[in-house]
C-alpha positions as CSV (number, residue, x, y, z in Angstrom):
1,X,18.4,32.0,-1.6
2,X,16.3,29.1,-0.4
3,X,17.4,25.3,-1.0
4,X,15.3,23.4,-3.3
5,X,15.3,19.9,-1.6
6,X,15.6,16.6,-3.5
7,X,12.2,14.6,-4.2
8,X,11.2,12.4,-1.2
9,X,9.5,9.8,-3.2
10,X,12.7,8.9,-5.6
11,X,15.3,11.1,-4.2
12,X,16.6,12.9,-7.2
13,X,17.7,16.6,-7.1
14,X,15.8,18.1,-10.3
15,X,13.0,19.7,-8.6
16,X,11.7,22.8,-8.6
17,X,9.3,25.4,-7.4
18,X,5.8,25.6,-9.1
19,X,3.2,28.1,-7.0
20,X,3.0,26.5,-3.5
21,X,4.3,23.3,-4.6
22,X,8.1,21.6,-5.4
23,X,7.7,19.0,-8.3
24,X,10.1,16.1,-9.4
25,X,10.8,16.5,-13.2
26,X,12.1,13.0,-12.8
27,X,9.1,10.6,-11.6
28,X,6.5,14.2,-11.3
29,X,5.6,14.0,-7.8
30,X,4.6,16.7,-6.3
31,X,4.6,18.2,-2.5
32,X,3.8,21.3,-0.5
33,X,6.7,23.6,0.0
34,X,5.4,24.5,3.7
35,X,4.9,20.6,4.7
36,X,3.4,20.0,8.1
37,X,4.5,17.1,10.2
38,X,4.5,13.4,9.0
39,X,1.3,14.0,6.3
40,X,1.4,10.3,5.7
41,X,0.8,7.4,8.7
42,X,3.4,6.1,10.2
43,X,3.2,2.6,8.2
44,X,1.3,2.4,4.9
45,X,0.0,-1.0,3.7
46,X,0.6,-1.7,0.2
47,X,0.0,-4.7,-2.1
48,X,2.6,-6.8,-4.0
49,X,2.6,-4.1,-6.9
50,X,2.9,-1.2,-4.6
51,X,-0.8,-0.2,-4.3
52,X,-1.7,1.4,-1.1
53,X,-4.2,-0.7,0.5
54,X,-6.9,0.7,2.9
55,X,-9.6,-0.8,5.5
56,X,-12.8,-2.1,3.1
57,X,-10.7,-2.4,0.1
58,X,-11.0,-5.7,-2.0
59,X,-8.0,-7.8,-2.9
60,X,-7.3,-10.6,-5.3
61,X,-4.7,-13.9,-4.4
62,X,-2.2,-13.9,-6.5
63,X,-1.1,-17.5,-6.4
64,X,-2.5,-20.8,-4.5
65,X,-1.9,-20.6,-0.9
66,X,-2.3,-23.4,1.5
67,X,-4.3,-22.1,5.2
68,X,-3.5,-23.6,7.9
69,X,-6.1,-25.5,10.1
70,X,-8.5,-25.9,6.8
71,X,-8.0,-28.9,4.2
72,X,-9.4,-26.2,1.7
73,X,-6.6,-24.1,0.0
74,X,-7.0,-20.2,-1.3
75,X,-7.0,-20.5,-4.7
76,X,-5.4,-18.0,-7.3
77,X,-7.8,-15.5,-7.9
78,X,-10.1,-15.7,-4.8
79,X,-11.4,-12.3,-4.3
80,X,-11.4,-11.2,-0.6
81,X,-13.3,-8.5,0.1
82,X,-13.8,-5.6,3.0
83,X,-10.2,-6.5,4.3
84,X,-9.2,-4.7,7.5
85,X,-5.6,-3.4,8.1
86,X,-3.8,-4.7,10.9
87,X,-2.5,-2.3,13.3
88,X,1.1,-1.6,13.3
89,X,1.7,-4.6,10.9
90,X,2.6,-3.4,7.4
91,X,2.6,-7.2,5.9
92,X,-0.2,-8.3,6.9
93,X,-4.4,-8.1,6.4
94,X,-7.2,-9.5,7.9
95,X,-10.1,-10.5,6.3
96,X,-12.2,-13.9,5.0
97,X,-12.9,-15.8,1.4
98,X,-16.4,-16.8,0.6
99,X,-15.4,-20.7,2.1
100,X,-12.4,-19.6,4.8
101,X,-13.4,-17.1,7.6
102,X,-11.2,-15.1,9.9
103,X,-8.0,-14.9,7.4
104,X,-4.9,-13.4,8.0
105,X,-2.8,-12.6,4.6
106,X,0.5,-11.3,3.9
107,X,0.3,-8.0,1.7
108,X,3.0,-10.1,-1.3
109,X,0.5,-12.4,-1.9
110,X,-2.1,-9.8,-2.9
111,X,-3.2,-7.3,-5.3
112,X,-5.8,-4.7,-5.3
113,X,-9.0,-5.4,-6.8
């Protein structure tokens, strides 16, 4: 008999089989039973509510920030949009305001649009 293994996402043991899929009855995600290697990237950007973020997405400022080398502060709000992910930075985005250009943001500060 085969070990069911505990959900990766939350890590509880009350999974089980369902066709070719294991599923958490505790938060209900779901996975293949015959998992390739790594399926997700090695890092995964997400905003301050856990979104994942992706290159070209839009993001909102949660709260005024002040940017250095500009007298002109990013106000709550400010939509920023076609962001580009950083490579093997997790925290942080790149991407420019309709007054600021060339921005570089940290993902807590953010949430998707």
């Amino acid at each position: 008999m085969s070990a069911i293994p505990a959900c990766p996402r939350c890590a509880m043991e009350h999974t089980y089989p369902d066709g070719e899929l294991f599923v958490c009855a505790d938060c209900g995600h779901e996975w293949p039973q015959h998992a390739t290697e790594n399926t997700e990237p090695a890092h995964v950007v997400r905003d301050c509510n856990g979104n994942a973020l992706a290159d070209g997405d839009s993001v909102v400022v949660i709260k005024d920030l002040k940017v250095k080398g500009s007298s002109i502060p990013l106000k709550q709000g400010t939509l920023i949009r076609n962001i580009r992910l950083v490579a093997d930075d997790a925290e942080h985005i790149e991407g420019h305001s309709d007054k600021i250009r060339d921005l570089v943001l940290k993902t807590c500060f953010l949430r998707k649009a």
